[in-house]
KOLGU-4560 file (N, C-alpha, C; in nm, 3 decimals, padded with zeros to 5 digits):
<recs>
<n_xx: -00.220 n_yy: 00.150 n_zz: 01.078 ca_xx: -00.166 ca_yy: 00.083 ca_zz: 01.194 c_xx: -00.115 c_yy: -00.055 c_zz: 01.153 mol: A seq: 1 type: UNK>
<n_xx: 00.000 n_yy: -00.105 n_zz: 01.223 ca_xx: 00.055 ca_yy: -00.239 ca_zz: 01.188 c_xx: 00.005 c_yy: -00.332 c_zz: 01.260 mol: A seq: 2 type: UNK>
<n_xx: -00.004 n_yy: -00.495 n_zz: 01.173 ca_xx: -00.020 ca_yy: -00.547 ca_zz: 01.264 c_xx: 00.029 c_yy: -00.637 c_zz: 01.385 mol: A seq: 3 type: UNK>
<n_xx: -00.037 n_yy: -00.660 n_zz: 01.487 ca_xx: 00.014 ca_yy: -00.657 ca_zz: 01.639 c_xx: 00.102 c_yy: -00.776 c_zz: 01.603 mol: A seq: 4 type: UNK>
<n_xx: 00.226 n_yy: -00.759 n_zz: 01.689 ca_xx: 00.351 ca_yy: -00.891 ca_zz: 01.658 c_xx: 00.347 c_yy: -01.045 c_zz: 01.778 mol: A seq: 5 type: UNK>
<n_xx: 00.361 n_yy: -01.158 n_zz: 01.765 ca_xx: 00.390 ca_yy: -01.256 ca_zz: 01.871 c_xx: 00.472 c_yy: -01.249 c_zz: 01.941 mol: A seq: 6 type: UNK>
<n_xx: 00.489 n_yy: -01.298 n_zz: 02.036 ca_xx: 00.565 ca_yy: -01.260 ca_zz: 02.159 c_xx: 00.770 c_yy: -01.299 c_zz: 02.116 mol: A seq: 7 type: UNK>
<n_xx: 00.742 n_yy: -01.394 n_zz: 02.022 ca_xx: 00.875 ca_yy: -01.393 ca_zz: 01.984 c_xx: 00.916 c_yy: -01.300 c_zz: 01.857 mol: A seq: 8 type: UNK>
<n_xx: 00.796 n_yy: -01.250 n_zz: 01.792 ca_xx: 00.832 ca_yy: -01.185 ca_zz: 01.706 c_xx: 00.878 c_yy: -01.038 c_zz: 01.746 mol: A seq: 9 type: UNK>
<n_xx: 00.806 n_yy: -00.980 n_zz: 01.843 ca_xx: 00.859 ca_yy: -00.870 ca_zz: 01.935 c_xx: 00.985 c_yy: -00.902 c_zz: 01.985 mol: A seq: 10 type: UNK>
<n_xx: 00.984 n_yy: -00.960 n_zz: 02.033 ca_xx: 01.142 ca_yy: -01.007 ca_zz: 02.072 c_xx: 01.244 c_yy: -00.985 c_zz: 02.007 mol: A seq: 11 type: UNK>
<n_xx: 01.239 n_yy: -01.092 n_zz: 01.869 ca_xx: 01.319 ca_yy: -01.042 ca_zz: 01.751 c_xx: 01.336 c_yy: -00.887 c_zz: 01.757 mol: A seq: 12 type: UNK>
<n_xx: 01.227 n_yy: -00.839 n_zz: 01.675 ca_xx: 01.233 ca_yy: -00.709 ca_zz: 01.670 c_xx: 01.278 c_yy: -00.557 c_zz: 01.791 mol: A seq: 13 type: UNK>
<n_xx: 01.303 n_yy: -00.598 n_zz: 01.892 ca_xx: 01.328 ca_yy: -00.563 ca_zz: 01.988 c_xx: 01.489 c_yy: -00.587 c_zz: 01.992 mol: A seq: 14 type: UNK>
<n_xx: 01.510 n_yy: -00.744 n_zz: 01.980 ca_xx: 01.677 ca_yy: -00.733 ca_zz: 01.992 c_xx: 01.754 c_yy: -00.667 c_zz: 01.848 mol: A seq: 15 type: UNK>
<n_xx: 01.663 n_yy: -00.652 n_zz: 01.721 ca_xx: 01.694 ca_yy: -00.592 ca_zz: 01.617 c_xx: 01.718 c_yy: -00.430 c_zz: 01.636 mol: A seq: 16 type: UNK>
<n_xx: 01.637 n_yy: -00.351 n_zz: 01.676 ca_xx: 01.655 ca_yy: -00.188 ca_zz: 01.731 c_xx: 01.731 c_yy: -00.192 c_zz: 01.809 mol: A seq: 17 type: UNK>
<n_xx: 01.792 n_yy: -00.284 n_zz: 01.885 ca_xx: 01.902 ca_yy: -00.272 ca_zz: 01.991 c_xx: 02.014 c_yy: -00.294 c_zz: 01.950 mol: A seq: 18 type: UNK>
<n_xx: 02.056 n_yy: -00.427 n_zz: 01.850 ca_xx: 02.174 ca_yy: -00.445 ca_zz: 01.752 c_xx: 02.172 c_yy: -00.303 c_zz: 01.683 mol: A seq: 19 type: UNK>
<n_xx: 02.070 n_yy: -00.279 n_zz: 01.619 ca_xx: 02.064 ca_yy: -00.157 ca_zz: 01.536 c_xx: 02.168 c_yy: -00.043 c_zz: 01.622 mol: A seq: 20 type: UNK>
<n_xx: 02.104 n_yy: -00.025 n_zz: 01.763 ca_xx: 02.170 ca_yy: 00.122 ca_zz: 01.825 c_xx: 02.309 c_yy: 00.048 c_zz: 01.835 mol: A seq: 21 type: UNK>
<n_xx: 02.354 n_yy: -00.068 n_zz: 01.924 ca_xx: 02.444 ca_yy: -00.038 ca_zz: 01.917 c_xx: 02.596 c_yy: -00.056 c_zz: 01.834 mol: A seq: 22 type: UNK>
<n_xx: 02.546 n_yy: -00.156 n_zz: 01.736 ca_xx: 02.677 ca_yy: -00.208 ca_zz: 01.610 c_xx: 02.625 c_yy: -00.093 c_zz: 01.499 mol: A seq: 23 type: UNK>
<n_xx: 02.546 n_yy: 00.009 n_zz: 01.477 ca_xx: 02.528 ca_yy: 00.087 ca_zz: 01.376 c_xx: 02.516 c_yy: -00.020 c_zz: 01.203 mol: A seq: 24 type: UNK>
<n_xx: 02.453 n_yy: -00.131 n_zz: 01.271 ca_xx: 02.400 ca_yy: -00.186 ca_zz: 01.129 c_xx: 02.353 c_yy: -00.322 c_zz: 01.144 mol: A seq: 25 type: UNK>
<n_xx: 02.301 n_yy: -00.402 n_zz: 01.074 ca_xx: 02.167 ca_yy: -00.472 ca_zz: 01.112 c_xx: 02.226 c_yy: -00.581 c_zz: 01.150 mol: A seq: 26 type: UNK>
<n_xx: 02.173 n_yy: -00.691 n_zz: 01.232 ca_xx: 02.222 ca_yy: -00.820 ca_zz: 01.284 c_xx: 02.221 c_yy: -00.966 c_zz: 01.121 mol: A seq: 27 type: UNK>
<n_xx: 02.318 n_yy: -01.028 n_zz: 01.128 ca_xx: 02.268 ca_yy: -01.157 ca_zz: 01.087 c_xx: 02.151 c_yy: -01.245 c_zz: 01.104 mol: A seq: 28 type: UNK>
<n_xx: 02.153 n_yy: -01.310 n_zz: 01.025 ca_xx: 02.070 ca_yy: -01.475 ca_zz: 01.094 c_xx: 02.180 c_yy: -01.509 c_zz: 01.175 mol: A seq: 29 type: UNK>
<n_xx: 02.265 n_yy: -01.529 n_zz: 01.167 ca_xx: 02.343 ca_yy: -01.619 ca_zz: 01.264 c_xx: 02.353 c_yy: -01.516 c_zz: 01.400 mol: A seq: 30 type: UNK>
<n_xx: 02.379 n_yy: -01.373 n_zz: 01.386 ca_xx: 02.386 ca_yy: -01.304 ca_zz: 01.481 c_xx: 02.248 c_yy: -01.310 c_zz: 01.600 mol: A seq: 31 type: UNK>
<n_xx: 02.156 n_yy: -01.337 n_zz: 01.490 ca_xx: 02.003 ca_yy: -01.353 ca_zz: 01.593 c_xx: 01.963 c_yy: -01.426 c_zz: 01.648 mol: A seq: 32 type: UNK>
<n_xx: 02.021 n_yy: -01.578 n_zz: 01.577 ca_xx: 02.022 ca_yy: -01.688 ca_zz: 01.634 c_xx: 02.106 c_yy: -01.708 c_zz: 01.787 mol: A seq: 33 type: UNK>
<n_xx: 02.237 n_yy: -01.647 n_zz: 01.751 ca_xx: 02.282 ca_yy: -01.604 ca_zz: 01.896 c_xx: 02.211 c_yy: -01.554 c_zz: 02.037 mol: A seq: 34 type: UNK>
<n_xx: 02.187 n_yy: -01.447 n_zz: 01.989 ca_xx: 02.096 ca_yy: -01.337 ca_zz: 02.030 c_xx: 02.198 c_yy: -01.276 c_zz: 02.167 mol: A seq: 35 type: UNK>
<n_xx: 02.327 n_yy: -01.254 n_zz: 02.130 ca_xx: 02.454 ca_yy: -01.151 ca_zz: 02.171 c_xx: 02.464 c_yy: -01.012 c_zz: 02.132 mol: A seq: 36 type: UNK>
<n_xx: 02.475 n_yy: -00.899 n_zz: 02.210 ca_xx: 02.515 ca_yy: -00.779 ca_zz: 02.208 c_xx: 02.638 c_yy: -00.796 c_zz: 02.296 mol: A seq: 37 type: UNK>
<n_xx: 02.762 n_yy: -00.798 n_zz: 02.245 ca_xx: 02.875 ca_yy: -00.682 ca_zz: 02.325 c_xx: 02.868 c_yy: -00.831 c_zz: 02.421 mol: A seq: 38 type: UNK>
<n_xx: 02.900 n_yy: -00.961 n_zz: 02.402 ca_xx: 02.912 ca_yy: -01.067 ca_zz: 02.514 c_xx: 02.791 c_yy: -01.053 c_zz: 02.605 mol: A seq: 39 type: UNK>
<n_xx: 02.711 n_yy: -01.036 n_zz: 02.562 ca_xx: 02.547 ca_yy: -01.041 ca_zz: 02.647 c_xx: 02.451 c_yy: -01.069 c_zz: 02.608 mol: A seq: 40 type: UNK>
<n_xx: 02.389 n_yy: -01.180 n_zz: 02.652 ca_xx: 02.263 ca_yy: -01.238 ca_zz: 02.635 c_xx: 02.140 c_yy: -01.153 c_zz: 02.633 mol: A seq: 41 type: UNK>
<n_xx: 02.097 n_yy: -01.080 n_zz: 02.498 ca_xx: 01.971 ca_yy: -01.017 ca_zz: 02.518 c_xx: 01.832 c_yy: -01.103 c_zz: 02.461 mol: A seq: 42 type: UNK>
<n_xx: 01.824 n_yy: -01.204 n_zz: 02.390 ca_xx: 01.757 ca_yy: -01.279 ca_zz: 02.324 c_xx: 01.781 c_yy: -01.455 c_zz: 02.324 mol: A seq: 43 type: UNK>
<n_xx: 01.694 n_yy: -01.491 n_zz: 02.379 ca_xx: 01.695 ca_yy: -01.628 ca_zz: 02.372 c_xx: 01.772 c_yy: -01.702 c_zz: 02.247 mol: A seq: 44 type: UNK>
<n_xx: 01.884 n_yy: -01.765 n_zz: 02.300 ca_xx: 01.961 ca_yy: -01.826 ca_zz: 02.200 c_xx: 01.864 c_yy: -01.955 c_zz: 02.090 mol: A seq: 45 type: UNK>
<n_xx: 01.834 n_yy: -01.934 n_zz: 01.945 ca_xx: 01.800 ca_yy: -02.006 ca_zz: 01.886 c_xx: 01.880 c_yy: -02.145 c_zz: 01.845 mol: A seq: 46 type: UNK>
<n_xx: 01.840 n_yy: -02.234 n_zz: 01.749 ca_xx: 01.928 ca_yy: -02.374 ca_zz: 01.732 c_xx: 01.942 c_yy: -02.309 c_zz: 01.539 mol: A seq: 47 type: UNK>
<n_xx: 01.829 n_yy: -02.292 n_zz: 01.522 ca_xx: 01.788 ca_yy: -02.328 ca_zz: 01.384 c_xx: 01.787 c_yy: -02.206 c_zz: 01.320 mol: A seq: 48 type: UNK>
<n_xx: 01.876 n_yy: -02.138 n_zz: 01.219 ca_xx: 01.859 ca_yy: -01.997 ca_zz: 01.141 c_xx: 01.727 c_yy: -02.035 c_zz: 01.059 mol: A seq: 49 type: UNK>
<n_xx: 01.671 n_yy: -02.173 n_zz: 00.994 ca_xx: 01.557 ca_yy: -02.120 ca_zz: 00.955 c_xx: 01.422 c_yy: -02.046 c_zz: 01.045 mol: A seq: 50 type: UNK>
<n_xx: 01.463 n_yy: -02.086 n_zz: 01.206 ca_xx: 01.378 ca_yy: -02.015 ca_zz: 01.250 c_xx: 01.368 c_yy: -01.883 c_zz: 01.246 mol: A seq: 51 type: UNK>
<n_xx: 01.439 n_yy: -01.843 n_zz: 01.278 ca_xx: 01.517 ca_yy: -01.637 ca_zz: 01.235 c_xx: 01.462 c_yy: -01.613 c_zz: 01.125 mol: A seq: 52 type: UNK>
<n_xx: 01.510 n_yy: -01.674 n_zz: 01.076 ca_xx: 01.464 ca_yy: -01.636 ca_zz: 00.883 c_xx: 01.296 c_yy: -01.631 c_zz: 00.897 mol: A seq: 53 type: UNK>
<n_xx: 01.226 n_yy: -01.710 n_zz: 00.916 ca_xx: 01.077 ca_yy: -01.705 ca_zz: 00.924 c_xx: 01.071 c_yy: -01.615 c_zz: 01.026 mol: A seq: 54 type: UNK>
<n_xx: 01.089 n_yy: -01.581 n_zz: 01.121 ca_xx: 01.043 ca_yy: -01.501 ca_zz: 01.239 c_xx: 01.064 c_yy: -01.333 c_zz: 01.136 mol: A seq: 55 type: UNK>
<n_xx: 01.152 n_yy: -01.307 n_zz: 01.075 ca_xx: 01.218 ca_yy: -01.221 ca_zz: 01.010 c_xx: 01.134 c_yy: -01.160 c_zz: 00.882 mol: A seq: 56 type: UNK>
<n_xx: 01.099 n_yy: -01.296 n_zz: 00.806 ca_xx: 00.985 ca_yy: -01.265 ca_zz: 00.712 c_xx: 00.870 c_yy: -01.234 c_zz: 00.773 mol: A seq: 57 type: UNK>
<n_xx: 00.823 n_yy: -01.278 n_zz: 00.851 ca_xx: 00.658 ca_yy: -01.247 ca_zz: 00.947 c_xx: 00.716 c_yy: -01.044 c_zz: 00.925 mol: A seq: 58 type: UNK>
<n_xx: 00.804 n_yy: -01.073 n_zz: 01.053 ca_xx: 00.827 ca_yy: -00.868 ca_zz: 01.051 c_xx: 00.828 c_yy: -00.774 c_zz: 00.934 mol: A seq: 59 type: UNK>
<n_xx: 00.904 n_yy: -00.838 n_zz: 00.783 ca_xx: 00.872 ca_yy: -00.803 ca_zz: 00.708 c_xx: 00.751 c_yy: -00.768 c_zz: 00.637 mol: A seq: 60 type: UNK>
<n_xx: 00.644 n_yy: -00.914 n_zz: 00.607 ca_xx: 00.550 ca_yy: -00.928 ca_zz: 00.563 c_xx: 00.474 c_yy: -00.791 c_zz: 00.687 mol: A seq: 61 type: UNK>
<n_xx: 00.478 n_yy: -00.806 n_zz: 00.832 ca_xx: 00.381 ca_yy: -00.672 ca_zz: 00.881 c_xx: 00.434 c_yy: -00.568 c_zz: 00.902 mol: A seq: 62 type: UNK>
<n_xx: 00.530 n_yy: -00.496 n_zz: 00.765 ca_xx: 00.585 ca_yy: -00.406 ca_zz: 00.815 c_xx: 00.679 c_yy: -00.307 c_zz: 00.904 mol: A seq: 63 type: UNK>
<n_xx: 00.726 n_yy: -00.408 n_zz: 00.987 ca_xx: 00.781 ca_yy: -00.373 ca_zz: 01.053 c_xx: 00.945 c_yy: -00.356 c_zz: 01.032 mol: A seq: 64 type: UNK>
<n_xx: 01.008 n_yy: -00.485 n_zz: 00.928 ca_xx: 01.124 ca_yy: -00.431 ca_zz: 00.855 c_xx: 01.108 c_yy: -00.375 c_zz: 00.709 mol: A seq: 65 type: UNK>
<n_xx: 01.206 n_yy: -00.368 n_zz: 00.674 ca_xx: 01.191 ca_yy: -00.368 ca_zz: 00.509 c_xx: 01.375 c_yy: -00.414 c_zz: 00.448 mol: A seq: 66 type: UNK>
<n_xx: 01.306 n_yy: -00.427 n_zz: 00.338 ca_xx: 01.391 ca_yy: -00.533 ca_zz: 00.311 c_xx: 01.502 c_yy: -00.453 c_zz: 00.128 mol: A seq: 67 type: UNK>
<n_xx: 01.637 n_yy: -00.501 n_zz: 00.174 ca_xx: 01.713 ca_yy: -00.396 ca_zz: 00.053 c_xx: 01.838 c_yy: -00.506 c_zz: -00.016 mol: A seq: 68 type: UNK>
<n_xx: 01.841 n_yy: -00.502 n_zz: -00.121 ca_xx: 01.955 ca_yy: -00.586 ca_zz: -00.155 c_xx: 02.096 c_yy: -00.541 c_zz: -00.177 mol: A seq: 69 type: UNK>
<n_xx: 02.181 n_yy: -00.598 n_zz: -00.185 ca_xx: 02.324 ca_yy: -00.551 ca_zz: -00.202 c_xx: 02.366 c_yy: -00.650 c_zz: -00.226 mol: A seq: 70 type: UNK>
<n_xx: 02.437 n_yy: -00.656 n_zz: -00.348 ca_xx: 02.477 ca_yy: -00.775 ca_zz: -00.416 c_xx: 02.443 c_yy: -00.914 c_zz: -00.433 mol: A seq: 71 type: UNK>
<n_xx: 02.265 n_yy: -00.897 n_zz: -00.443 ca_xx: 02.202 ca_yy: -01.014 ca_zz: -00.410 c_xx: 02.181 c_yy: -01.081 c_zz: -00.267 mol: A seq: 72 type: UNK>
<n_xx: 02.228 n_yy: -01.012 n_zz: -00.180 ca_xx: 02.191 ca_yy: -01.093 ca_zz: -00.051 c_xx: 02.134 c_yy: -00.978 c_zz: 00.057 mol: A seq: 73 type: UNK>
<n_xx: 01.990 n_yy: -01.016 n_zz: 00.098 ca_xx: 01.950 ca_yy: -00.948 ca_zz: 00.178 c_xx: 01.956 c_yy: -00.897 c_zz: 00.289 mol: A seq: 74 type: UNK>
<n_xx: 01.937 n_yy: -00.728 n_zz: 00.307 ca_xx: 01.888 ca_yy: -00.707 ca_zz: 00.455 c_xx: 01.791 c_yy: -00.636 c_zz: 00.496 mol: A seq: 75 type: UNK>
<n_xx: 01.804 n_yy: -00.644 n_zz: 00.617 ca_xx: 01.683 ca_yy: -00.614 ca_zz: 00.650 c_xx: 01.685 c_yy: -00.455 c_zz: 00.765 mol: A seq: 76 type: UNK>
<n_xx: 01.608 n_yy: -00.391 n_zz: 00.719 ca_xx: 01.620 ca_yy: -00.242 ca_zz: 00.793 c_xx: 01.489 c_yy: -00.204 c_zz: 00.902 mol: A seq: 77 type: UNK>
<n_xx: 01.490 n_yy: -00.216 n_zz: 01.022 ca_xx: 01.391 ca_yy: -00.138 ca_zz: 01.112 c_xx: 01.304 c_yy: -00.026 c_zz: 01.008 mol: A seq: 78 type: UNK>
<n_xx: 01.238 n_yy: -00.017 n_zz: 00.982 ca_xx: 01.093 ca_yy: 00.084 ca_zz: 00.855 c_xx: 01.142 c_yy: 00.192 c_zz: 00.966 mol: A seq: 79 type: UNK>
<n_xx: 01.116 n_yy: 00.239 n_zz: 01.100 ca_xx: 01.128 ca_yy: 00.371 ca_zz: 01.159 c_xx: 01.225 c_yy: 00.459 c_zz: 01.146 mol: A seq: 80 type: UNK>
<n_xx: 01.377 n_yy: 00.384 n_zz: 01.085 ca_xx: 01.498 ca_yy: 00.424 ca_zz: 01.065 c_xx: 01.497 c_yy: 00.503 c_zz: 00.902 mol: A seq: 81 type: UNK>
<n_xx: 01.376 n_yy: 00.449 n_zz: 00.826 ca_xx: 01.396 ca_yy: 00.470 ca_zz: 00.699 c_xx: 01.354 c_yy: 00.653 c_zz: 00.690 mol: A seq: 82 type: UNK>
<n_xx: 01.390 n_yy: 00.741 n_zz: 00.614 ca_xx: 01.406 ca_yy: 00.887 ca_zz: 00.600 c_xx: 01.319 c_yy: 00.912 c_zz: 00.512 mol: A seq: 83 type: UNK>
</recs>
């Protein structure tokens, strides 16, 4: 079992499976910092991408993303999506 997420870290992760369904591939930092789908506010707009970035590593560190490189710069994949 994973462990349980903070209320913003659910969040994140929540507007992440939703970017996921509907752009068919994973959000930015800058995209999360937004927190826009399709001209719509689904996530509290951030100031600071280092916050994203730490909120991002937490999900990682519990499993909940995982993490793949491509040409040296990371992303990050929902683990339930993985085959």
């Amino acid at each position: 079992m994973r462990p349980s997420l903070t209320q913003k870290q659910k969040e994140v992760y929540d507007f992440y499976k939703k970017f996921w369904e509907v752009e068919k591939r994973c959000p930015s930092l800058r995209e999360i910092c937004e927190g826009r789908i399709n001209n719509k506010q689904i996530l509290e707009q951030r100031s600071a991408r280092s916050t994203a970035h730490a909120i991002v590593n937490h999900l990682v560190s519990k499993n909940y993303l995982s993490e793949s490189y491509y040409n040296d710069r990371p992303s990050y994949y929902p683990r339930e999506l993985e085959q």
